[in-house]
C-alpha positions as a printed Julia matrix, in Angstrom:
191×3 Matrix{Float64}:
  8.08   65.29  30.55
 11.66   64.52  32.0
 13.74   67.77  33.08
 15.94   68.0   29.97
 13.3    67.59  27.23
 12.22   70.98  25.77
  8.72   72.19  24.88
  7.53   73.52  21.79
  7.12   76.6   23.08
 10.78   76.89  24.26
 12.18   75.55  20.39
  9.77   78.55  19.38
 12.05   80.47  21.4
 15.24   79.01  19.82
 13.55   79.7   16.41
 12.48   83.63  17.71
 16.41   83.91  18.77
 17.99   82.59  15.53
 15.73   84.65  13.64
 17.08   87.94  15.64
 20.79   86.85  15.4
 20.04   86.98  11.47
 18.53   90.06  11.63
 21.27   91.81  13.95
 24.36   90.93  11.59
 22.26   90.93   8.21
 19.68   93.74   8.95
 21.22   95.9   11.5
 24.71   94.99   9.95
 26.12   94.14  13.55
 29.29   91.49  14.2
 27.95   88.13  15.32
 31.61   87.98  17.9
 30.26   91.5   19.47
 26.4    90.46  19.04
 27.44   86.86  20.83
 29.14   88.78  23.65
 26.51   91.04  24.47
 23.89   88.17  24.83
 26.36   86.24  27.09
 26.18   89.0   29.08
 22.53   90.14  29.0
 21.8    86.42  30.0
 24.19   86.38  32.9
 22.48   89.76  33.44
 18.74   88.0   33.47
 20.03   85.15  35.42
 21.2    87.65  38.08
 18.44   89.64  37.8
 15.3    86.85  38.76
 17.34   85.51  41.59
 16.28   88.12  44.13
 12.45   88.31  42.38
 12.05   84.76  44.72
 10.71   81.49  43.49
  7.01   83.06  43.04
  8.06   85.22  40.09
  9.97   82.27  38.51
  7.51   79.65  38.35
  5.93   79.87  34.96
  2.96   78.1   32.98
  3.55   74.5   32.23
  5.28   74.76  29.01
  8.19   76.18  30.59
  9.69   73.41  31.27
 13.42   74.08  32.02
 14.73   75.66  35.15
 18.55   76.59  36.23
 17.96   76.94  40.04
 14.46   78.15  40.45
 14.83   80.17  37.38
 13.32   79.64  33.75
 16.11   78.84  30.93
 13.64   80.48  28.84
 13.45   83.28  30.82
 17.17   84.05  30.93
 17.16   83.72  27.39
 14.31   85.94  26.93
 16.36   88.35  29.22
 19.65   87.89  26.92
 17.59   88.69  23.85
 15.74   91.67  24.87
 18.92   93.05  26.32
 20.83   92.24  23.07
 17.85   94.12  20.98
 17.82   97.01  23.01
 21.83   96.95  22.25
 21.41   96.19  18.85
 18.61   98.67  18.12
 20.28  101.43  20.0
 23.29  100.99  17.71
 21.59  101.41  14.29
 19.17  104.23  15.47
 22.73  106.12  16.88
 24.04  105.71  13.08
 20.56  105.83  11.13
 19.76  109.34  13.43
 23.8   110.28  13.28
 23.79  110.62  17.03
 25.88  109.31  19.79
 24.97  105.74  20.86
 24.03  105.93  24.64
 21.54  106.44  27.62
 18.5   108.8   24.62
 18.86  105.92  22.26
 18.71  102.99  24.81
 15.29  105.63  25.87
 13.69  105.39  22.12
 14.75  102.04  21.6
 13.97  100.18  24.73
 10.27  100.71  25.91
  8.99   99.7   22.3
 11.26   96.21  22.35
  9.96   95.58  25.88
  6.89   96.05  24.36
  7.45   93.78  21.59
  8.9    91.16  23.26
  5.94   91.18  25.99
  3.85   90.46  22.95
  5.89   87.6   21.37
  6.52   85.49  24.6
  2.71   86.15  25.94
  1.62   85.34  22.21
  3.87   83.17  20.35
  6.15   81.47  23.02
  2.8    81.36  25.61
  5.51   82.28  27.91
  3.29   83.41  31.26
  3.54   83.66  34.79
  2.0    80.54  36.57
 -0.42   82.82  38.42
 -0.69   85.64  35.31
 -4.73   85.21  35.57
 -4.16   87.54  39.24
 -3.0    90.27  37.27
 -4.7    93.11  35.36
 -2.84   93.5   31.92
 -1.02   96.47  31.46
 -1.69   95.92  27.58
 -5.28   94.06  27.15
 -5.08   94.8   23.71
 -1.71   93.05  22.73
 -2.84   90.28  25.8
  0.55   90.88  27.27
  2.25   92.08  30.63
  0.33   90.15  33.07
  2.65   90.64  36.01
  3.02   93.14  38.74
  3.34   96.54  37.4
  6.61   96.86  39.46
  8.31   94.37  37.75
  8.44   96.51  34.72
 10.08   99.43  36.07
 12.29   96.71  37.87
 13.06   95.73  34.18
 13.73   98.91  33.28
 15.94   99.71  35.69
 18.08   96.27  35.04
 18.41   97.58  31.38
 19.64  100.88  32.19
 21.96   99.14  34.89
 23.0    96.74  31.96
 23.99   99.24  29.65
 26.08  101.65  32.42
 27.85   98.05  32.57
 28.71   98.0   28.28
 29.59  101.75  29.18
 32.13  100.28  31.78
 33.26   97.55  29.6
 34.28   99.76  26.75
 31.57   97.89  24.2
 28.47  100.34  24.44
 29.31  101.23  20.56
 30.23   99.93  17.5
 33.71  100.52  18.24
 35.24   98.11  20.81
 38.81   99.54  20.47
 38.82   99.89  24.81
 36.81   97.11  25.37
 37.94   94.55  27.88
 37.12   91.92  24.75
 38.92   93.49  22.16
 41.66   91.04  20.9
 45.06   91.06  21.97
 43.42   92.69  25.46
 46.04   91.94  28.09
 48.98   92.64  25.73
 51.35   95.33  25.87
 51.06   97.92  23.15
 52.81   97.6   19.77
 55.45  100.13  19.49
C-alpha cells in the first residue's frame, strides 16, 4: 500500500472523530472554533509527546499505515481526541456538578476516557502496538492496554501537563475572555 493511502482502520478513525466533534457541540453543547483549537493543540501535544517514547513505541500493527517522522498519524490523532474529550468532558461535568472546571474534574473525567478510548482503538480501530502480544493487558476483559504499564502513567502525566498548558493559555473553561485566542487578541482595549 503506497505511503499516502489510508487503511480502513484509520477512516474508522476519521468516522470515531467526526462522530465526537458532533457530540461535543450538539451533546456537550461546546463551540466547534474552541473545540477545533483544543484538538490542534492536544495533537501538537501527542506529536510532542511520542517523540521521546523512540521508534519502538511508534511502530504499530500493519494497518497503521501513516507515519509523520517515526510517529503514527493515527496516533497523534488519537492523542488530539482523547485530550479534546478529557477537555470536553471536564467542561460539562464542571456545569452539570456546578463546580469549577479544573485539575478534580480533569481527575473524574480522564481515567474513564482513557479507558474508553483504550477500548475503541484496541477494538474498533485495531489500533495496537507492533509487539502488543509481549505485554500482559492491563484490562483482559475489555482486550485493551497492551503496552508497558509505564506508558500509562506517562499518559497521564502528559494530560495533566496539557491541561496546566489551557490553564496558561486562558482557555481551560468555557469562558475564553483571557485567552491568547480570543478575537481581537493583540488589540488595544476599547475605551
Amino acid at each position: 500500500m503506497p505511503a499516502f493511502m489510508m487503511s480502513l482502520d484509520e477512516f474508522k478513525l476519521l468516522i470515531v472523530l467526526l462522530l465526537l466533534f458532533c457530540a461535543y457541540t450538539w451533546v456537550l453543547r461546546q463551540s466547534l472554533r474552541h473545540t477545533a483549537v483544543i484538538f490542534l493543540l492536544a495533537c501538537l501535544t501527542g506529536w510532542i509527546a511520542q517523540v521521546p517514547l523512540g521508534r519502538e513505541l511508534n511502530l504499530y500493527t500493519p494497518n497503521i499505515t501513516i507515519y509523520l517522522s517515526y510517529v503514527s498519524v493515527a496516533v497523534i490523532v488519537t492523542w488530539g481526541a482523547g485530550l479534546t474529550t478529557i477537555y470536553a468532558a471536564h467542561l460539562w461535568l464542571a456545569r452539570v456538578l456546578r463546580i469549577g472546571a479544573g485539575a478534580r474534574t480533569i481527575a473524574l473525567s480522564g481515567i474513564p476516557i482513557l479507558v474508553a478510548l483504550e477500548f475503541v482503538g484496541s477494538n474498533i480501530i485495531r489500533m495496537k502496538l507492533h509487539d502488543y502480544r509481549n505485554y500482559a493487558s492491563l484490562m483482559p476483559l475489555l482486550n485493551s492496554m497492551n503496552a508497558p504499564p509505564w506508558l500509562y502513567a506517562y499518559y497521564v502525566g502528559t494530560a495533566l501537563l496539557f491541561f496546566y498548558a489551557l490553564i496558561r493559555l486562558g482557555i481551560h473553561t468555557e469562558d475564553w475572555s483571557r485567552s491568547v485566542f480570543r478575537r481581537g487578541a493583540g488589540q488595544p482595549p476599547r475605551l
